[in-house]
C-alpha positions as CSV (number, residue, x, y, z in Angstrom):
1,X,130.8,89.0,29.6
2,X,133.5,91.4,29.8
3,X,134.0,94.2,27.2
4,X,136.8,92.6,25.6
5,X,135.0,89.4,24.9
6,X,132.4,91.4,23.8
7,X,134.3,93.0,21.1
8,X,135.8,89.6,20.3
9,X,132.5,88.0,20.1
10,X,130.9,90.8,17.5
11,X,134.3,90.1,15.3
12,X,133.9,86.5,15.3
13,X,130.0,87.3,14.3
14,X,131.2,89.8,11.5
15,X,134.0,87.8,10.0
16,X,132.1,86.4,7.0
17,X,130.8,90.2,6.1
18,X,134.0,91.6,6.7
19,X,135.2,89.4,4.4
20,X,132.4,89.9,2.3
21,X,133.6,93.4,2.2
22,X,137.3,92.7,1.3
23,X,136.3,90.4,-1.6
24,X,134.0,92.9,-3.3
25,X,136.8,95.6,-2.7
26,X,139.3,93.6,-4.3
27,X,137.2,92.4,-7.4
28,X,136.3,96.1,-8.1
29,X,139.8,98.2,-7.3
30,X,140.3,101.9,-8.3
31,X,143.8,103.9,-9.0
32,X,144.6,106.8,-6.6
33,X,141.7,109.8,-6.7
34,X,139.3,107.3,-9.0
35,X,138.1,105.5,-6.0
36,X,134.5,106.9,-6.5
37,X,132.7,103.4,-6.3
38,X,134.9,102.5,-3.9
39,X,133.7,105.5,-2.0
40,X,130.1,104.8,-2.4
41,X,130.6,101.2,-1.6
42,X,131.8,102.6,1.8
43,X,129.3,105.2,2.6
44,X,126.4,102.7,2.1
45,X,127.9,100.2,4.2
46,X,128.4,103.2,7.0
47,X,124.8,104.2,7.1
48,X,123.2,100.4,7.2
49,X,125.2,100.5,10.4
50,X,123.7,103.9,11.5
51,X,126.0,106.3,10.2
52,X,125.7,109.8,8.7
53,X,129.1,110.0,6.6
54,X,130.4,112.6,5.0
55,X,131.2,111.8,1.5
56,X,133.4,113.9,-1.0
57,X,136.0,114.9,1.5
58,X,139.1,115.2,-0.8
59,X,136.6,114.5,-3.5
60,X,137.0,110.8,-2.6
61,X,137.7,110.5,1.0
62,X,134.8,109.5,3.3
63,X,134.8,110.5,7.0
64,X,132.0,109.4,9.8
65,X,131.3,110.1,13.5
66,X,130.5,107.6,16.3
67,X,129.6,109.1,19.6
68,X,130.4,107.6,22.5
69,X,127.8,108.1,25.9
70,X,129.0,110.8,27.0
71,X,131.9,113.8,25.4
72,X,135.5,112.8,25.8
73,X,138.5,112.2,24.0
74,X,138.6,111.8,20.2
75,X,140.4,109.1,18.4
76,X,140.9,109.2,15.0
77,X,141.4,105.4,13.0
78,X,142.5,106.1,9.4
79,X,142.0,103.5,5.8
80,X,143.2,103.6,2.9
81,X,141.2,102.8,-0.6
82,X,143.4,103.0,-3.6
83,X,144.7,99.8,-5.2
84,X,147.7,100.2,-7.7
85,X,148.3,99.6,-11.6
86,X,149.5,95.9,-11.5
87,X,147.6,92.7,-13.5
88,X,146.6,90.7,-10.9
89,X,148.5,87.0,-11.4
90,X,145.9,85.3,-8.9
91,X,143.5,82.5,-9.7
92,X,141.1,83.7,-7.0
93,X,137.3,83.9,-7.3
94,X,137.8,87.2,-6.3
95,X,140.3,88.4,-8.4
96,X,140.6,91.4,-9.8
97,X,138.0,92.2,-12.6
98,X,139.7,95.4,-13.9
99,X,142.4,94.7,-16.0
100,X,145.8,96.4,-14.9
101,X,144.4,97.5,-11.3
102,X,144.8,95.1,-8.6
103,X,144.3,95.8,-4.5
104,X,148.3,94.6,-4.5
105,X,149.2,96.9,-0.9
106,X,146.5,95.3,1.3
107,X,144.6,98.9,1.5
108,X,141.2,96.3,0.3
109,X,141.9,94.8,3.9
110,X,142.7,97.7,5.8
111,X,139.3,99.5,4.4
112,X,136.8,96.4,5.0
113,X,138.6,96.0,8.3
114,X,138.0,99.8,9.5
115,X,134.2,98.5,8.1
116,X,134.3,96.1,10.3
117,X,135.5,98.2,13.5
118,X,132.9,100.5,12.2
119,X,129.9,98.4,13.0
120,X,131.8,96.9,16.3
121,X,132.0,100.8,17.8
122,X,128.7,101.7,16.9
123,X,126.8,98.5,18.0
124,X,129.1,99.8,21.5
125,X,128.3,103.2,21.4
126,X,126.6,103.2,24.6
127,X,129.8,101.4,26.4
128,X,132.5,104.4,26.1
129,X,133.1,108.0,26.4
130,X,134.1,110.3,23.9
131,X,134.1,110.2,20.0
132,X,135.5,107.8,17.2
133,X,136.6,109.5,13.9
134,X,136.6,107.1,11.0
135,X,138.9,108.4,8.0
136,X,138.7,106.8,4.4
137,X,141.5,108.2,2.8
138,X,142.0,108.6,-1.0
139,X,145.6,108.3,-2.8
140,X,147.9,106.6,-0.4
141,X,150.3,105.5,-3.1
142,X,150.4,108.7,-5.3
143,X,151.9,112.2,-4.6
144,X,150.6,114.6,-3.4
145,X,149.4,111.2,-1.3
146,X,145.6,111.5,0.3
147,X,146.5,112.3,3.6
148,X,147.6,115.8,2.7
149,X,145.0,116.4,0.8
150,X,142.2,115.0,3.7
151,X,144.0,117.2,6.3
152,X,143.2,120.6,3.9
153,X,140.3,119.8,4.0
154,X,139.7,119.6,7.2
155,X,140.0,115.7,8.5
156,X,141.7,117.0,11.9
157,X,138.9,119.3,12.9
158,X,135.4,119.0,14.0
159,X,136.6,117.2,15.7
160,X,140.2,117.6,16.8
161,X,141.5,114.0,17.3
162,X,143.9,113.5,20.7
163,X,145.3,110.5,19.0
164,X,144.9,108.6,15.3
165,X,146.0,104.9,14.5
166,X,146.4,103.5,11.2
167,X,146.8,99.8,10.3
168,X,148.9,98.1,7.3
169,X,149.2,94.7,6.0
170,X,152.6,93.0,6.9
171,X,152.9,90.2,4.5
172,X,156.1,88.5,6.2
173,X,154.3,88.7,9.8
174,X,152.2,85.2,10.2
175,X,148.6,86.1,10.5
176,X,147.7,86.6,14.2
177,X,150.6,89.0,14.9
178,X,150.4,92.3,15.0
179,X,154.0,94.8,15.1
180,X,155.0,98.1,16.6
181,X,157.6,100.1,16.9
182,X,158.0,103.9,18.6
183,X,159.0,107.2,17.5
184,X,160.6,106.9,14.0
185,X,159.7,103.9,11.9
186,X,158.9,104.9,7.8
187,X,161.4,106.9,5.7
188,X,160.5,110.4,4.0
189,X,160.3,110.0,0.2
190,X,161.1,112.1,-2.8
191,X,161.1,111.4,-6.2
192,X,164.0,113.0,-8.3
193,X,163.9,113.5,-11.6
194,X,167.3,114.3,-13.9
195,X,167.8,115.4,-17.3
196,X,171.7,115.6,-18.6
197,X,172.1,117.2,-21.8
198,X,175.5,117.5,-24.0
199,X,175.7,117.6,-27.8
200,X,175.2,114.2,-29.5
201,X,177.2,112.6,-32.8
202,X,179.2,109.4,-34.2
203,X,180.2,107.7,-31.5
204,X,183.6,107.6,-33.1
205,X,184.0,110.9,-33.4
206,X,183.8,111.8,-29.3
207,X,186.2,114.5,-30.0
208,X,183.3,116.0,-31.6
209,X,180.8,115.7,-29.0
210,X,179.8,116.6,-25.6
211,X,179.2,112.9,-24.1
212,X,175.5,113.1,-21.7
213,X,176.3,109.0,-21.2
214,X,179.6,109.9,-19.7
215,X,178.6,112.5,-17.7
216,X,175.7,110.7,-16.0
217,X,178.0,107.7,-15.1
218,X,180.0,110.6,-13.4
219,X,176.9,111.9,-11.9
220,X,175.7,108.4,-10.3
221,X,179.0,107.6,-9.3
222,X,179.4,111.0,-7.4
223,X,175.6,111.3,-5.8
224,X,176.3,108.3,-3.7
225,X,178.8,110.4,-1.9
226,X,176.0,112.3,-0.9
227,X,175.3,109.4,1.2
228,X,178.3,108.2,2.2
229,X,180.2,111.6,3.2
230,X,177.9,114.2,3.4
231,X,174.9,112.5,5.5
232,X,175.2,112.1,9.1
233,X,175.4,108.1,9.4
234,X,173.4,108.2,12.4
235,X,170.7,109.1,9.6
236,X,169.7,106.3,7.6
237,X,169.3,107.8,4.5
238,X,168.6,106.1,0.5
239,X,169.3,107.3,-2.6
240,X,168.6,105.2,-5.7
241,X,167.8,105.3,-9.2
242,X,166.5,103.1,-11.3
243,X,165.5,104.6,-14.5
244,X,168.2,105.8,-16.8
245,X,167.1,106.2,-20.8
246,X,169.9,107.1,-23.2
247,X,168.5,106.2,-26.8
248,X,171.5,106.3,-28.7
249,X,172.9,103.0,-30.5
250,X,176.5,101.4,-30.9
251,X,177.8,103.9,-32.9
252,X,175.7,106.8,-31.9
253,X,176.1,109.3,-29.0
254,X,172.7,111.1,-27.8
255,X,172.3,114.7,-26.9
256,X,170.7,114.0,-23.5
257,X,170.3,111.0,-20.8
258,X,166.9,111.0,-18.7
259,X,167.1,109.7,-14.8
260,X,164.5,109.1,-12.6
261,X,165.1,108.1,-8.9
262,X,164.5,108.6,-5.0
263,X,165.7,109.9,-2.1
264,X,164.5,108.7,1.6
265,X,165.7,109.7,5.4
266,X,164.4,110.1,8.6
267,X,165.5,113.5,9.0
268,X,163.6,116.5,7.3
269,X,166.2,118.9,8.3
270,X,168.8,116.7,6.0
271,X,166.0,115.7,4.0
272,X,166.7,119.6,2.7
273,X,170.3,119.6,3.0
274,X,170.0,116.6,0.7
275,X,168.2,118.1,-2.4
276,X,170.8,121.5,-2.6
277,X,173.6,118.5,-2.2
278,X,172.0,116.5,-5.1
279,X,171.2,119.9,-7.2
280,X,174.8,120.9,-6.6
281,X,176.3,117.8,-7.3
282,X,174.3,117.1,-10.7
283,X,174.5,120.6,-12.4
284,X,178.1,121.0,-10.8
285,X,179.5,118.2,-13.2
286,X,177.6,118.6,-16.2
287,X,178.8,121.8,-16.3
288,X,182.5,121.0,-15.8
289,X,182.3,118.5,-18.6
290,X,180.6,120.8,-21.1
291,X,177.3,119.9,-20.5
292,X,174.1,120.9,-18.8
293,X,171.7,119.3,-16.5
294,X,168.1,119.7,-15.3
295,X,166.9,118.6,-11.7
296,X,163.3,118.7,-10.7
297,X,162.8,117.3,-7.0
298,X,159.5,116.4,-5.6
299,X,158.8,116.5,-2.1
300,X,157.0,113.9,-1.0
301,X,155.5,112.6,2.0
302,X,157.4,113.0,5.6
303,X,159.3,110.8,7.6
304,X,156.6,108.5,10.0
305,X,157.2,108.8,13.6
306,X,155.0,107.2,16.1
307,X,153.8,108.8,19.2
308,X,156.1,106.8,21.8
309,X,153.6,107.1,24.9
310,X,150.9,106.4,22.3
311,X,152.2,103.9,20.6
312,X,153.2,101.9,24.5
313,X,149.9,102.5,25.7
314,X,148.5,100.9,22.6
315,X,151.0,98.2,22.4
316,X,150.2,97.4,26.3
317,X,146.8,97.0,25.3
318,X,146.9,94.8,22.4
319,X,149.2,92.5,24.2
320,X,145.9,92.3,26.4
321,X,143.8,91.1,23.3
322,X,146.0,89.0,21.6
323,X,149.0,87.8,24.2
324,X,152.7,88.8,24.3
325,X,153.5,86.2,22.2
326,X,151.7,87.9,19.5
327,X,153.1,91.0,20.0
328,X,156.5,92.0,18.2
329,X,158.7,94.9,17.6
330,X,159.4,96.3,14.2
331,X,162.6,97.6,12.8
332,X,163.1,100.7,10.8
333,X,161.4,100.4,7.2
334,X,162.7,102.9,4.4
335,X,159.6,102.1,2.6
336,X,157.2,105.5,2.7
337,X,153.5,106.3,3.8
338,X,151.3,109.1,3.7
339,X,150.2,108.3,7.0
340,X,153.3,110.2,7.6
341,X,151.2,113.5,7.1
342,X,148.8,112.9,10.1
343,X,152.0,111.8,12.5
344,X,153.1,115.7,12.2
345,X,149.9,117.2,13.1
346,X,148.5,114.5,16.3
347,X,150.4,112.0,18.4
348,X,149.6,109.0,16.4
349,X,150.4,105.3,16.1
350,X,150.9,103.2,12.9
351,X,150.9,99.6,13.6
352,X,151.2,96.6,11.1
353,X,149.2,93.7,10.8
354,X,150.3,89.9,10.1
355,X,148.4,88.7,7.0
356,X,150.9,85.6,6.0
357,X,150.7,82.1,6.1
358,X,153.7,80.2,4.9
359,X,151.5,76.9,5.1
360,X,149.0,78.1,2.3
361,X,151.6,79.3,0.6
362,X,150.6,82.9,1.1
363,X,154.1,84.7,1.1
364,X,154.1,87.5,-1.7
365,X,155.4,91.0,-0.6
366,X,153.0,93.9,-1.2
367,X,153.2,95.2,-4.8
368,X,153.6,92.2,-6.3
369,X,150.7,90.5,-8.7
370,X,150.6,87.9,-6.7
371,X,150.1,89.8,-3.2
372,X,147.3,88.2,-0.7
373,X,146.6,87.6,2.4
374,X,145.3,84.7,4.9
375,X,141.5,85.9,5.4
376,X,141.6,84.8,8.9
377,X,142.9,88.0,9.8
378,X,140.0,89.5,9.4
379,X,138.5,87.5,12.2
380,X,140.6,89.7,14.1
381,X,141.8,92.7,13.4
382,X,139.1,94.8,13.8
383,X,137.9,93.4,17.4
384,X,141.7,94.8,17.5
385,X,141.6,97.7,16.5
386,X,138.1,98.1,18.5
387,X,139.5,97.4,21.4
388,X,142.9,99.7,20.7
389,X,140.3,102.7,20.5
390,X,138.6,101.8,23.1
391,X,141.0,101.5,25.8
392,X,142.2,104.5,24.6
393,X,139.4,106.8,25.0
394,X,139.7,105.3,28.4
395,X,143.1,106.4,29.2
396,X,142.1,109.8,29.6
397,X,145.6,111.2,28.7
């Protein structure tokens, strides 16, 4: 038997515990930096394989060691654990039993999966050469986002990793297909936050007051310029906003008008140029209308750029798992990750994984109450993602 069918074989074998795994993970979901039984719940699963992991990393990361036969490269795999605030609208037996927290981003799947590749490596120990670094990550969908946080303290040392992959859910991707795409793939993200102020009164009386409302329509109008004239449009760039709260009334003007929004590229140079654009912008016309404004920017996570050798080398080999036909190349996504982080510090690869199944009806987009996925994929993902590391520590490169 060959080491690929090998691999395939011990996925088949695990499927139901795997499973097992993702169905406890999602009955039992925990926000971003809470995931402490989620945390446990991993650890113990490590050491009944014959792991020593090291809990508390990030306070609740988890990180484990496999060694391979003999030194060699080290590849990194990375999970995340944190499920999001959203009442789950399933009627699943293993729905959600905390109100107003649901597994709605797949990161349920991509933790019992990296389980599941977990036991696969280590049951193969004695078959490759170098070391395997498996990364439970904390806080993947809230700033300062987990990743950050896991590399201060420490995730890329002890050892170095030569290369890291990371898996995601792909809802619109039939399950059994598996996407990549080289160098830059996920936008940067940063969340901007806008306060206009003016001097408030009878709305029939405008003569009388400073008007925020008005302003900020001219401030909206006038930031998608930053866009549109100032950006380089070679540089996909986005800059929305979709909170605006003025509490005044038909006959009443307010003193001030609260905004929140985003801004994404693929460009951190421009990223930069962008805020002093959007500070400039917002404070210049409140202020030539009488007014005053506020802007607080927060940086978030980088743009995602896969390694390109990397990322052909692993694409090569999971064409050799699954077949070319179940291979496909993915587009630019202005959608944000905190993988991001660990794509700026080691040539790394972030893949995504086909979950849907229009003939079960399973469609929803991540984020939605309704999100789930077609459990057959995790019959195979992680024999993939086995198999990805594998032929990696072989490539010696």
């Amino acid at each position: 038997m060959s080491l690929q069918e090998r691999i395939q074989t011990l996925s088949r074998e695990r499927a139901e515990q795997v499973i097992g795994f993702r169905r406890h993970l999602h009955q039992h979901p925990e926000l971003s930096f809470q995931e402490h039984n989620t945390a446990r719940f991993v650890a113990e699963q490590l050491k009944s394989f014959g792991l020593s992991p090291q809990e508390g990393v990030a306070d609740t990361g988890v990180v484990a060691t496999i060694e391979g036969r003999k030194p060699g490269k080290t590849v990194a795999l990375r999970a995340d654990m944190d499920a999001l605030p959203i009442k789950e609208a399933n009627d699943v037996p293993y729905k959600s039993q905390n109100d107003g927290v649901m597994h709605a981003c797949g990161h349920d799947v991509h933790t019992s999966s990296l389980l599941g590749t977990a036991y696969i490596l280590q049951q193969l120990r004695e078959e490759f050469e170098g070391t395997v670094k498996l990364v439970f990550q904390p806080g993947e969908e809230r700033f300062p986002g987990g990743a950050s946080l896991m590399i201060k303290d420490g995730v890329l040392e002890n050892p170095k990793p030569d290369n890291m992959l990371g898996q995601h859910v792909l809802p619109h991707l039939p399950v059994g297909k598996v996407g990549f795409r080289e160098g830059m793939y996920m936008a940067s993200a940063d969340e901007i936050y806008l306060t206009i102020r003016g001097k408030g009164g009878h709305a029939a009386m405008p003569e009388k007051n400073i008007d925020p409302v008005m302003i900020t329509s001219q401030v909206l109008v006038t930031l998608q310029q930053v866009i549109s004239r100032a950006a380089n449009p070679k540089i996909p760039s986005v800059l929305s906003f979709g909170k605006v709260i003025a509490e005044g009334a038909t006959n009443v003007i307010p003193n001030e008008v609260y905004l929140e929004g985003t801004f994404r590229t693929l460009n951190e140079e421009w990223r930069h140029k962008a805020h002093q654009k959007i500070r400039q912008i917002v404070t210049g016309i409140a202020e030539s209308l009488g007014g005053s404004a506020e802007v607080d920017i927060k940086v978030g996570y980088p743009f995602l750029q896969n390694n390109p050798e990397l990322t052909q080398r692993v694409k090569q080999s999971a064409i050799e798992y699954l077949g070319e036909e179940n291979v496909v190349d993915l587009d630019l996504w202005m959608a944000a990750e905190d993988f991001a982080y660990y794509t700026h510090h080691v040539d790394a690869c972030f893949y995504r994984l086909g979950t849907g199944n229009e003939a079960k009806g399973i469609t929803s987009g991540v984020h939605t109450p309704t999100f789930d996925i077609d459990e057959q994929a995790l019959d195979i993902w992680p024999g993939l993602m086995s198999w990805l590391t594998l032929t990696e520590l072989a490539s010696g490169t």
